[in-house]
C-alpha positions as CSV (number, residue, x, y, z in Angstrom):
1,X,0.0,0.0,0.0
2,X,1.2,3.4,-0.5
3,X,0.0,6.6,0.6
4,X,0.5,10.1,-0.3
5,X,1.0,12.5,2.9
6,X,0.7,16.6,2.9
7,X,2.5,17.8,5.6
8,X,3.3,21.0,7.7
9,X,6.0,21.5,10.0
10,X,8.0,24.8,11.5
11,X,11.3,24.5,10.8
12,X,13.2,26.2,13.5
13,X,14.6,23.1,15.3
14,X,15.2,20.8,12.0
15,X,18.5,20.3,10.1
16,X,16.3,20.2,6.6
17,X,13.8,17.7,5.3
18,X,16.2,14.4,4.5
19,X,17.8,12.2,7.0
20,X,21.0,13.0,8.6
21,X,23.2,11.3,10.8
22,X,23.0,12.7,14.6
23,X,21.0,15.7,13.3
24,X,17.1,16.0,13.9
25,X,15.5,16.2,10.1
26,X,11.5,16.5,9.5
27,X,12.0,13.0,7.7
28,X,13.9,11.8,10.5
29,X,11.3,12.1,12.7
30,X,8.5,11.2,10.8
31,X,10.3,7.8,9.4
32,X,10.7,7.3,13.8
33,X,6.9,8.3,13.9
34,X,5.6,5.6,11.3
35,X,8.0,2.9,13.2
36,X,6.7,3.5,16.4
37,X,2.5,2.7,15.3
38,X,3.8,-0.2,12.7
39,X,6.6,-1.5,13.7
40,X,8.0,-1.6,10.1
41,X,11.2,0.6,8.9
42,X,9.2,2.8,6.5
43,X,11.3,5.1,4.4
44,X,9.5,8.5,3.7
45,X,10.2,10.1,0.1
46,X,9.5,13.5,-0.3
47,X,8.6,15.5,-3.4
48,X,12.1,16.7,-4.4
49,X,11.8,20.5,-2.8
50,X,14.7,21.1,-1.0
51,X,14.4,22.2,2.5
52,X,17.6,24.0,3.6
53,X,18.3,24.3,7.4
54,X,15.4,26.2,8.5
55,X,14.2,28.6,10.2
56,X,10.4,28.8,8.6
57,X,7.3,26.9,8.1
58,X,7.0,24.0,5.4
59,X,4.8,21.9,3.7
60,X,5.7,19.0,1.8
61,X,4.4,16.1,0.0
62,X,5.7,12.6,0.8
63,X,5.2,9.1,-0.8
64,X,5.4,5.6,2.1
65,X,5.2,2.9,0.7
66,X,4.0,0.0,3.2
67,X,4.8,-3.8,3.2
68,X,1.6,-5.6,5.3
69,X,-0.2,-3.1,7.4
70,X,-1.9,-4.8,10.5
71,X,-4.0,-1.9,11.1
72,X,-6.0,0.8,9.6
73,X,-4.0,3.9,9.4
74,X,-5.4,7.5,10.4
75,X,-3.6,11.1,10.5
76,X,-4.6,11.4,13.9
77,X,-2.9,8.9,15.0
78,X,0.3,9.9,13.0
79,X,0.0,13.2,14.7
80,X,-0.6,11.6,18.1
81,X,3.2,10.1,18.1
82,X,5.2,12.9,15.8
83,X,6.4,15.9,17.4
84,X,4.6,19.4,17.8
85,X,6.3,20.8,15.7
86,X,5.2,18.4,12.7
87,X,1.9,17.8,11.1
88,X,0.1,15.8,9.0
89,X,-2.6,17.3,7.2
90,X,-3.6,14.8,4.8
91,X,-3.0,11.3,4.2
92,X,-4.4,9.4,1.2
93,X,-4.1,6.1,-0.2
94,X,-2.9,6.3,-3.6
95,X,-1.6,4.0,-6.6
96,X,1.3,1.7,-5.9
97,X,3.1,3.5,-8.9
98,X,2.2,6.8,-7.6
99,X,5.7,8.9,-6.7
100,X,5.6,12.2,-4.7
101,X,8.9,13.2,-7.2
């Protein structure tokens, strides 16, 4: 299954969007989100913008593609786990082909 979120974060306390070693990243933290309610490593994609150290509020469009999900999934409970600072705003089920690039 895959699913296409829209999300909104402040970007004061992030090092950027992508994943970097021992620095706190939006995608970071919503990759540590999505383990924490499946227990799968789910890697986040996002659209291709580029989000530089920041010190401003985002939005972005990501693409998670999930193995076998044991249980129905629901922004709220996304947002229930992920930081303050991070929201999710939509989340849709879309094609398996579907990329957020």
């Amino acid at each position: 299954m895959r699913l296409l979120a829209i999300i909104e974060y402040d970007g004061t306390d992030f090092e950027g969007f992508q994943v970097q070693a021992r620095k706190r990243t939006v995608q970071g933290e919503l990759e540590r989100a999505l383990h924490h309610i499946t227990g799968e490593k789910i890697r986040v994609i996002g659209a291709g913008e580029r989000t530089p150290a920041c010190t401003r509020p985002g939005k972005a469009r990501i693409s998670i593609r999930f193995g076998i999900v044991r249980q129905k999934f629901y922004s709220a409970r996304l947002n229930a786990v992920l930081p303050n600072d991070i929201a999710v705003r939509i989340l849709v089920q879309v094609s398996n082909d579907f990329s957020a690039r």
